[in-house]
N, C-alpha and C positions, 0 to 999 in steps of 0.2 A: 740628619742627626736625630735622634731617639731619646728620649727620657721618660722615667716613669715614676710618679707620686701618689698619694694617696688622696688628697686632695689638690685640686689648682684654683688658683686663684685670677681671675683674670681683670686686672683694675689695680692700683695700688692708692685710690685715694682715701677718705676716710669710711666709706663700706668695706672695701677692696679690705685696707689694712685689720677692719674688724673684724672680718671676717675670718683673715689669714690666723691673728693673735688667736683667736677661740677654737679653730683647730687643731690649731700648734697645741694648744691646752691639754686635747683630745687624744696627745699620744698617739697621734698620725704624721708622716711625712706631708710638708707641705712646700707647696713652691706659688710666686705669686708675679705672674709676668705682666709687662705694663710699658707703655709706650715710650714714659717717661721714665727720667728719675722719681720714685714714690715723694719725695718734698717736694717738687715739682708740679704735683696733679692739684686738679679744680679743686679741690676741698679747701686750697687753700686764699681762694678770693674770698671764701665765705667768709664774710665782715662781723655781723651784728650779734650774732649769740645762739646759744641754743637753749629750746624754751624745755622748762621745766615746775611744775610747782612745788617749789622746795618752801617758800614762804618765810624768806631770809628778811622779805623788807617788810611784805604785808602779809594778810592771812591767805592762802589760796591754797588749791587742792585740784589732786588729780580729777574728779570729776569736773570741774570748772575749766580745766583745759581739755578734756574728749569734749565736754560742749563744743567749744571754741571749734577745735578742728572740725566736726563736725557739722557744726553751721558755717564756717570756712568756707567747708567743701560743699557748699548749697547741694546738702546732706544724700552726694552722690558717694560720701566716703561709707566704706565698709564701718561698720560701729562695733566687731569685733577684733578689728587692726586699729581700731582709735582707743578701745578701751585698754588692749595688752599696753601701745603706746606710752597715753598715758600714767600709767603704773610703772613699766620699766624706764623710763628716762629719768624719774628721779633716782634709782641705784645706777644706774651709767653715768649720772652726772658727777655724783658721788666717786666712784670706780676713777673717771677720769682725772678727779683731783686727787684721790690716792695713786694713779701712776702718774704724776707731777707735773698734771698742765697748770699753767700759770694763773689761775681765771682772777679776774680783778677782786678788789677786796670789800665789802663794806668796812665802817668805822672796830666793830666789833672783831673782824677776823672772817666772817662769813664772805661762803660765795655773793658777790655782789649783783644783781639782778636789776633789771632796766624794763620801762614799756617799750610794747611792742605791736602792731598793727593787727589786729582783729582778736588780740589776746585779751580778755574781759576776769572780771569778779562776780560772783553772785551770778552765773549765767546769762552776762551780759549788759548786767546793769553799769558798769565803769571801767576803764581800762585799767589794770593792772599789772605790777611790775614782774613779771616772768622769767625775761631773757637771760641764763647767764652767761658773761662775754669774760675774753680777754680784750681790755680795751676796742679795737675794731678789728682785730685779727684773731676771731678764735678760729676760726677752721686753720688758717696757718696754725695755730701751736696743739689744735687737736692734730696735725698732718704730723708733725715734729713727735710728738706724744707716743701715738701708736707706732711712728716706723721705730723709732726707737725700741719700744715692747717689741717687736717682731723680729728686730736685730738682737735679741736678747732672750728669746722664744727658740730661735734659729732657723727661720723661717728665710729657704731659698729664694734669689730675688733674680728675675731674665727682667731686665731694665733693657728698652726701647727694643721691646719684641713688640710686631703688629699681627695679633690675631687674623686670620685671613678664612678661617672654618674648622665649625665644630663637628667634629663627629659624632652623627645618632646613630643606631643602628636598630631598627625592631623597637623604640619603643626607649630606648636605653641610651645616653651620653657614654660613651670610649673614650672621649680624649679631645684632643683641637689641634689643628695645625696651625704655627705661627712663623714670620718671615724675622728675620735676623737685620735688621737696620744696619751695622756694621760691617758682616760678612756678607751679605746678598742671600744666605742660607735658609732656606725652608726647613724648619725644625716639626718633628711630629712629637705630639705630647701624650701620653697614655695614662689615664687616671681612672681610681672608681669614681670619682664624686670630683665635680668642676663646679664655682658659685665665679659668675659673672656680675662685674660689678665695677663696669667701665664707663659710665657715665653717662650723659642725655647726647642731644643731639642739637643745639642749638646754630649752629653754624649753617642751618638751611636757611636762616634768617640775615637780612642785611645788616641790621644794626643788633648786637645783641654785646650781653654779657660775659659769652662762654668763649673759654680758650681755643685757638686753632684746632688742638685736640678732638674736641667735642664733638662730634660725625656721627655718632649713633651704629657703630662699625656692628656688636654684637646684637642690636635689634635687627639690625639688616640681616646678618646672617640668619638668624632665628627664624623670621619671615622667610627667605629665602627657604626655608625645610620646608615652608606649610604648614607651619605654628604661628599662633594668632600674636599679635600684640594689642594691649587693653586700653582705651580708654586716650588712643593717641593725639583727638581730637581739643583735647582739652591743655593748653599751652599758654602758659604765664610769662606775662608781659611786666617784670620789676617797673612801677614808676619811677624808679628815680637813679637813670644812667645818665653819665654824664653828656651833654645836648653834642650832637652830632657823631660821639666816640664810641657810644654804650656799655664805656666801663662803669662799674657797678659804683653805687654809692649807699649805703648799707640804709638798712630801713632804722637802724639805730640812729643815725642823726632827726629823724623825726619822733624816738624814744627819747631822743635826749632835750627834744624840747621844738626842732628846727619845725616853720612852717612853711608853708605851698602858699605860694601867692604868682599872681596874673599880673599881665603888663599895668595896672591900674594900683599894685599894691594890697588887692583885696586878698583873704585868707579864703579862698573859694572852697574847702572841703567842708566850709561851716553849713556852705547852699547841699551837700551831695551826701553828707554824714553827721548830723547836728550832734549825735552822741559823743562821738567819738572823733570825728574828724579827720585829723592829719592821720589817724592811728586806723581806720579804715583799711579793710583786707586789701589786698596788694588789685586783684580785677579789680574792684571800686574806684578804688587813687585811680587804677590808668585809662578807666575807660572817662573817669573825670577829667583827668590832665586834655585827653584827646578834645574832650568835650569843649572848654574854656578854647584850644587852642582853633578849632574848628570853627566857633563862632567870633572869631578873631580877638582874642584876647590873649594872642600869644606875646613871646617878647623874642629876641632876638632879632639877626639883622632879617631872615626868612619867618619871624614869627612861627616857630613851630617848635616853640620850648615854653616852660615857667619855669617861675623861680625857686630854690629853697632857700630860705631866709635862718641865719643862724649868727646874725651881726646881734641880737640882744643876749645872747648866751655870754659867759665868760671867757675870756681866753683860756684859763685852764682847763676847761671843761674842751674844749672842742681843739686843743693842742692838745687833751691827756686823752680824754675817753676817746677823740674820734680821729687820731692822729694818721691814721695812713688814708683817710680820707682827702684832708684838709692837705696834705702831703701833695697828692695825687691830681686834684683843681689848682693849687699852684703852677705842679709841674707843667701839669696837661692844657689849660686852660689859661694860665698867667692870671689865677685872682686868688683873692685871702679869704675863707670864708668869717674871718675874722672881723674884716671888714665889708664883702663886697656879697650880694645875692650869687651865689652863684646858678647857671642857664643846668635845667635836667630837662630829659623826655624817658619815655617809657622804652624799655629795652628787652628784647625779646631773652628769656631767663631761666626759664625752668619748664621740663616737660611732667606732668601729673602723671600720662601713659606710660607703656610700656611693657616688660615681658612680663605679662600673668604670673604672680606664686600665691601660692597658701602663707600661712603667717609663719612658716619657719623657713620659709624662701624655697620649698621646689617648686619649678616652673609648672603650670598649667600647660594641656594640649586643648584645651576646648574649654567649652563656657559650662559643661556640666559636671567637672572635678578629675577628668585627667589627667595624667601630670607626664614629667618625661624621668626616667626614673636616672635619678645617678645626678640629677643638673638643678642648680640652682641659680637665684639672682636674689639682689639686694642694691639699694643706692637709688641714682635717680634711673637708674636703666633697670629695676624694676617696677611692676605696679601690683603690690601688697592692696593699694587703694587705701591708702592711710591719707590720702590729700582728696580723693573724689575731683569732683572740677574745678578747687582751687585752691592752691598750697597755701600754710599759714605761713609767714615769717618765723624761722628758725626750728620752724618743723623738718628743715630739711637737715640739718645734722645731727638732728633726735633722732631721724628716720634710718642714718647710715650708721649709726651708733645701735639700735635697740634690734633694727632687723640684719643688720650687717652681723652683728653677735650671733642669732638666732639660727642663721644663716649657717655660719662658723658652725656650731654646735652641732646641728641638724645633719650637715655633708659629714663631719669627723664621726658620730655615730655611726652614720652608715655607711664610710668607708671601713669602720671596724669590725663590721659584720657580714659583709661580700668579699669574694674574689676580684681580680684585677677581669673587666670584660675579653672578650675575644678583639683582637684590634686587625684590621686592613692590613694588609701589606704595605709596606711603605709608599709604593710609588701608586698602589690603590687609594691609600688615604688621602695622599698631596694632590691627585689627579686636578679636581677641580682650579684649588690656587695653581696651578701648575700652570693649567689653561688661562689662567685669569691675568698672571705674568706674560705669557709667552702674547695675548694678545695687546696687551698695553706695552708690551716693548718691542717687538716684532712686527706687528699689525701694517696695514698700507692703510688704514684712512687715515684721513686729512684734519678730526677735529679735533680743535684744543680745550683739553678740560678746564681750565680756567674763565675760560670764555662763557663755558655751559654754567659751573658755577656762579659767576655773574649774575646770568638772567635766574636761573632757580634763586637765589638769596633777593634778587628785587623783586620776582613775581610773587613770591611767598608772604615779603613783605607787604607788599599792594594787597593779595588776594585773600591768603589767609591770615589777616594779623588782629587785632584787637577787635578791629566790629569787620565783622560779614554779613556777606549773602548770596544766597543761591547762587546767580550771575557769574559772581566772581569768581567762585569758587568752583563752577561746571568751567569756566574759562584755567582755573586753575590744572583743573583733571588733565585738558586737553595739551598744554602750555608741559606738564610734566610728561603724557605720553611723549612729543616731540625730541623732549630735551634726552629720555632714555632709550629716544634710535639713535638719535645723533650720538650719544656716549657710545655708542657699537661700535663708531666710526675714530674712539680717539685713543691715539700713538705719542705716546713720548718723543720728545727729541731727543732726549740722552738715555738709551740700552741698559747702561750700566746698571749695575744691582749693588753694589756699596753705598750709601750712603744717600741714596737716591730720593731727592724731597719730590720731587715730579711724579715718582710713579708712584709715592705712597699718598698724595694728592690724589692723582687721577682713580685709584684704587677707592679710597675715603668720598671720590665722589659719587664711585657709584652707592654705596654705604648710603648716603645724602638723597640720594635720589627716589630709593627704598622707603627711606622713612617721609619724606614729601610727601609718598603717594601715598602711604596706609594715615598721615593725619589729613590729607585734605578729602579722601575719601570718606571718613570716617566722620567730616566735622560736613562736608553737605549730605550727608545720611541725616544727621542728625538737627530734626528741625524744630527747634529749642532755643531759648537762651540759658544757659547756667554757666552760672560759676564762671571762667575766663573763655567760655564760648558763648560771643554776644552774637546774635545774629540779628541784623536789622528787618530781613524779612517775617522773623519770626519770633517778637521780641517779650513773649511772658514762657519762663519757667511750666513744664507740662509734664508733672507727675504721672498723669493719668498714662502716658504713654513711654514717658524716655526715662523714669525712672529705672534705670539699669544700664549698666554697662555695657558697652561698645566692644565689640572682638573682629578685628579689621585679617583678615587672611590672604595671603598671595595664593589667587589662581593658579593652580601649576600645569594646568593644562589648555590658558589663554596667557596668551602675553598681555602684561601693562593692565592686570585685570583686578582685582580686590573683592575679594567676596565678605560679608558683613555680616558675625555674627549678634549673640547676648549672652551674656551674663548674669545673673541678679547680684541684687543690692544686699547686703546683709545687713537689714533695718532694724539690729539689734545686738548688742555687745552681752557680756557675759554677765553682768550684774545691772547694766545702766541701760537706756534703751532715749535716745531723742525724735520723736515725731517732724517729718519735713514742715516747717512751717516760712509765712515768708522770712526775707533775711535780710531785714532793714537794722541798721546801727546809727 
């Protein structure tokens, strides 16, 4: 089957949906395919807020948050994506509550704002109240927000289509082929302008925060062309999932007052961040939490959790402001945080990486300003490098909100100014998926992708997780070739093509596998610690050499091979400019 739009949208979560709304604006035909139902997608675990300095409760300003993000990002973030940043999320925040998200109230009527983990005043001298939320659910009622605008825009919707390849051609994005969940059907898609905007990839990890979903499908494919992806190395670990589940428990409950304490009761973030403490950028917390819990200070029955403590709060406060948490350790856990400490560990969360764009989302081909003409990304499945090596707390709905627009904007322009490209012939374009089905449901080996999956989410765990080194991670390399001959060898048990969770598994693992190998290649390349790549081997920050980005590429003429470009840093924003210095709080 055949369709042809003016733009596509591939993602429907909250970049996805911004993306779609702002070319729909654009007076372009748009359509926006997505695995899921669009309420359905990640945007809506995000709990705690999204940061802004609107200065609703205290004084603060757009400059005082590029600080932030910027030393966040142990100042591997671009400084002209931190400055556009923070200048546009306060009219998006705006924007948002004129199309009628719900965001909590202050006493006055104003957006109501919360602290927030590495978010400061005065560049750094105090934390300050930043975040605005809907209670603990704002990415849910941002999700709700914009599909609604979209359905009201008229923006087409292929709900539980799985991307399966895009088409470049010369330099140039044509279109993408996607599989039909419900009918078995390989749909071909024909566009000027495509913005990808499907999500991270978390699910290569054992314990994490991200939905089944999350597989990193379009970084795979993108790699797969021989186009780089950026900065993959650098991979945030939320401190505070819940202990042994890794569901999310928003960095808001330590906005709202909750603190980290060890098997002993002690408030241990006061030894690891005197300034700031509990509120300490998200790497800090976890490589602390790990720390305490290593030198046996954990709690649980395995000792490999601490506590959050949120028994001296009010009941009101932590049943209104932080209710689908407090919801959710009941359900999950059997305890009150009303009354009881509830057990967290750090939870593998958010990727920094991913597919290269300029700051109006077209993709990058190279580290010296190529791009691929027609194709965009925005969300956590690109890297604008607005986070560098370490995302701030609620940068990340700022991030799909201000570049997810720009994004929007940028494709609708320039679908309004080209022709439709030349496209394959149908059974030319599908060739690949084509092949990619017929061997995972046809095939005679004997492995089961589940199984591979397994050891990839524990080894990654073990090898690549919070602190590294060399060792592990040359063990890692070899541990990933293995696992992606044996994926050569694996066949469904069930053919069928309707409705099929097996092959769109086994499909999404090899997706999984793709991105394994360009971040652990890319994080034993890089022999450093920053931001949430701590390596034990080589444990001080080293400007003089890795100041710059990472550009991990699939070999296309060795298998299982990664060749490793750079990048530079853009050490300076368009009015404001912050010098690397260390990044003690």
């Amino acid at each position: 089957m055949h369709h042809r739009y003016d733009v596509l949208v591939v993602g429907a979560g909250g970049a996805g949906l911004m993306a779609a709304l702002y070319a729909a604006k654009g007076n372009v035909s748009v359509a926006c395919i997505s695995k899921l139902y669009p309420t359905r997608s990640h945007t809506g675990a995000a709990q705690g807020g999204i940061g802004a300095a609107l200065g609703n409760v205290q004084e603060d300003h757009w400059e005082w948050h590029m600080f932030d993000t910027v030393k966040g990002g142990d100042y591997l973030t671009d400084q002209d994506a931190a400055e556009v940043f923070a200048k546009d999320i306060i009219d998006a925040v705006y924007e948002l509550e004129h199309m009628g998200l719900p965001f909590s109230r202050t006493p006055e009527g104003k957006i109501a704002q919360r602290k927030f983990g590495g978010h400061t005043r005065d560049f750094g001298k105090a934390a300050v109240e930043r975040s605005c939320y809907a209670k603990d659910r704002t990415g849910h009622m941002i999700l709700q927000t914009l599909y609604q605008q979209n359905v009201k825009a008229g923006t087409t919707f292929f709900n539980e289509f799985h991307v399966t390849d895009l088409l470049i051609e010369d330099g140039r994005c044509q279109g993408l082929v996607a599989y039909e969940l419900s009918t078995g059907e390989l749909h071909t898609f024909h566009a000027k302008a495509v913005i990808l905007a499907a999500g991270g990839y978390g699910r290569v990890f054992k314990i994490t925060s991200n939905a089944l979903t999350l597989t990193g499908d379009l970084m795979s494919i993108y790699y797969r062309k021989g186009l780089p992806l950026e900065d993959m190395e650098f991979y945030q670990f939320h401190p505070t999932g819940l202990a042994k589940l890794g569901i999310l428990v928003t960095e808001g409950i330590r906005g709202e007052g909750g603190i980290l304490r060890n098997d002993s009761g002690e408030r241990f973030m006061e030894r690891y961040a005197p300034t700031i403490k509990d509120l300490a950028p998200r790497d800090i917390v976890s490589r602390s939490i790990i720390t305490e819990i290593r030198e046996g200070r954990g709690v649980g029955r395995d000792k490999d959790a601490v506590n959050i403590d949120l028994t001296h709060l009010p009941r009101e406060v932590i049943e209104g402001k932080l209710a689908e948490i407090t919801d959710l350790a009941r359900t999950y856990l059997g305890m009150d945080p009303v009354k009881d400490l509830v057990p967290i560990q750090p939870t593998a969360h958010y990727a920094m990486g991913g597919i290269p764009t300029n700051l109006d989302g077209l993709c990058l081909s190279d580290g010296s300003g190529g791009t691929v003409e027609g194709l965009y990304a925005a969300g956590e499945q690109a890297c604008v490098s607005l986070h560098g090596a370490n995302r701030l707390g609620t940068n990340s709905l700022g991030d799909l909100v201000v570049f997810g627009r720009r994004a929007g904007i940028a494709a609708a322009k320039y679908a309004r100014q080209v022709e439709y490209p030349d496209m394959p012939e149908a059974g030319d374009a599908q060739r690949e998926s084509v092949d990619l089905f017929e061997r995972l449901r046809n095939g005679s080996g004997k492995e089961n992708a589940a199984a591979i999956r397994k050891e990839l989410q524990e080894s990654m765990m073990n090898n690549v997780g919070i602190f590294r080194n060399g060792k592990d991670m040359a063990a890692q390399v070899d541990i990933i070739k293995e696992l992606k001959a044996r994926y050569q060898g694996v066949t469904v048990s069930d053919p069928s093509r309707r409705y099929n969770s097996e092959l769109v598994e086994a499909m999404e693992l090899g997706f999984m596998l793709d991105c394994a190998e360009a971040m652990t290649a890319s994080a034993l390349n890089r022999t450093e610690s920053r931001g949430a790549h701590d390596r034990e081997d080589y444990t001080e920050r080293n400007d003089a050499d890795w100041l710059k980005h990472t550009m991990a590429y699939k070999n296309l003429n060795k298998a299982d091979d990664v060749i490793i470009g750079y990048k530079p840093v853009a050490l300076k924003g368009f009015t404001r400019a912050f010098e690397p210095k260390p990044r003690v709080y």
